[in-house]
C-alpha positions as CSV (number, residue, x, y, z in Angstrom):
1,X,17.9,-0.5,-20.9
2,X,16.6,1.7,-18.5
3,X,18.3,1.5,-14.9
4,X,17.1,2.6,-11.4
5,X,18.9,3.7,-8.7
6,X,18.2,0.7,-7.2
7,X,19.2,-1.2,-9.8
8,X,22.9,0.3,-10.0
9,X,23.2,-0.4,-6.0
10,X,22.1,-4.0,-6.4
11,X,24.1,-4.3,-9.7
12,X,27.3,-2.5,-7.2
13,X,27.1,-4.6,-4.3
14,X,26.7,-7.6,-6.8
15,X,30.1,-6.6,-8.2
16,X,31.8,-5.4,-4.7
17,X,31.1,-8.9,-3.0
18,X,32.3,-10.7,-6.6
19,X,35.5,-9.5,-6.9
20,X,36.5,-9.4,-3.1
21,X,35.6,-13.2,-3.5
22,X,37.8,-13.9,-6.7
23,X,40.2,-11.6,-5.1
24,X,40.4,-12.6,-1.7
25,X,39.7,-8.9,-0.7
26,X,37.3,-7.6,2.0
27,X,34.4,-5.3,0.3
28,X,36.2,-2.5,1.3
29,X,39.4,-3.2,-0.3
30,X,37.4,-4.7,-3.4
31,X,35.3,-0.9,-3.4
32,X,39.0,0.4,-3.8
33,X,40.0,-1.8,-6.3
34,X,37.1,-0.9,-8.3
35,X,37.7,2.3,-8.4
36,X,41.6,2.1,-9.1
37,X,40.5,0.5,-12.0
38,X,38.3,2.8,-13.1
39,X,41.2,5.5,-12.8
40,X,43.4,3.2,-15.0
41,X,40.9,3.1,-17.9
42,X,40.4,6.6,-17.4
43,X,43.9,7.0,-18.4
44,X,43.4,5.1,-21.6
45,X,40.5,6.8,-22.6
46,X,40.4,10.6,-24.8
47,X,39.9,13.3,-22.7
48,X,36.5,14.2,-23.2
49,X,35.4,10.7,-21.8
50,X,38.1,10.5,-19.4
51,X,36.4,14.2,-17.8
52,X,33.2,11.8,-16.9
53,X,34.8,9.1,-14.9
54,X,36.4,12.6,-12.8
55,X,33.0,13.0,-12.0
56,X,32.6,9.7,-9.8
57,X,36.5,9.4,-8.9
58,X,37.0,13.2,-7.4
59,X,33.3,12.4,-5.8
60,X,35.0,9.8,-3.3
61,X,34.8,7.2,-5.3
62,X,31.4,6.2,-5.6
63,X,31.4,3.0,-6.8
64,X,27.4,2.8,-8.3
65,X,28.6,6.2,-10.3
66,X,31.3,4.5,-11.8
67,X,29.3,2.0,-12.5
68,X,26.2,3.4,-13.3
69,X,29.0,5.7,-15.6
70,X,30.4,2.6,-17.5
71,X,27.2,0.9,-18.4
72,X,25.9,4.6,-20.0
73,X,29.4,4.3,-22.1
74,X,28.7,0.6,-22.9
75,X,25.2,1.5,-24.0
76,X,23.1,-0.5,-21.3
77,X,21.6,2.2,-19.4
């Protein structure tokens, strides 16, 4: 699977807006929380893949690079 840009943004905004509604979060605390997470499962994770998710976390926290980060892991982009 073969994502865009685009794709990643809709697919981030899709996510942002789902968990500050499951979560009674705005979309900026839910952007937050998304990344916090990613930091957690960077800390379960060996080092060499860990060194990725650094990429998108000491970036700002760009959510669409961590996700675009965890579908290349997961195999689906």
């Amino acid at each position: 699977m073969n994502l865009s840009a685009a794709d990643i943004s809709k697919m981030t905004d899709q996510l942002v807006k789902a968990v500050a509604q499951k979560a009674g979060l705005t979309e900026d605390q839910s952007r937050k929380a998304i990344v916090a997470a990613f930091e957690v499962l960077k800390e379960q994770l060996p080092a060499s893949v860990a060194a990725d998710v650094d990429t998108f976390v000491t970036g700002g926290g760009d959510v669409d690079g961590a996700l675009q980060w965890f579908l290349g892991l997961v195999g689906k982009k």
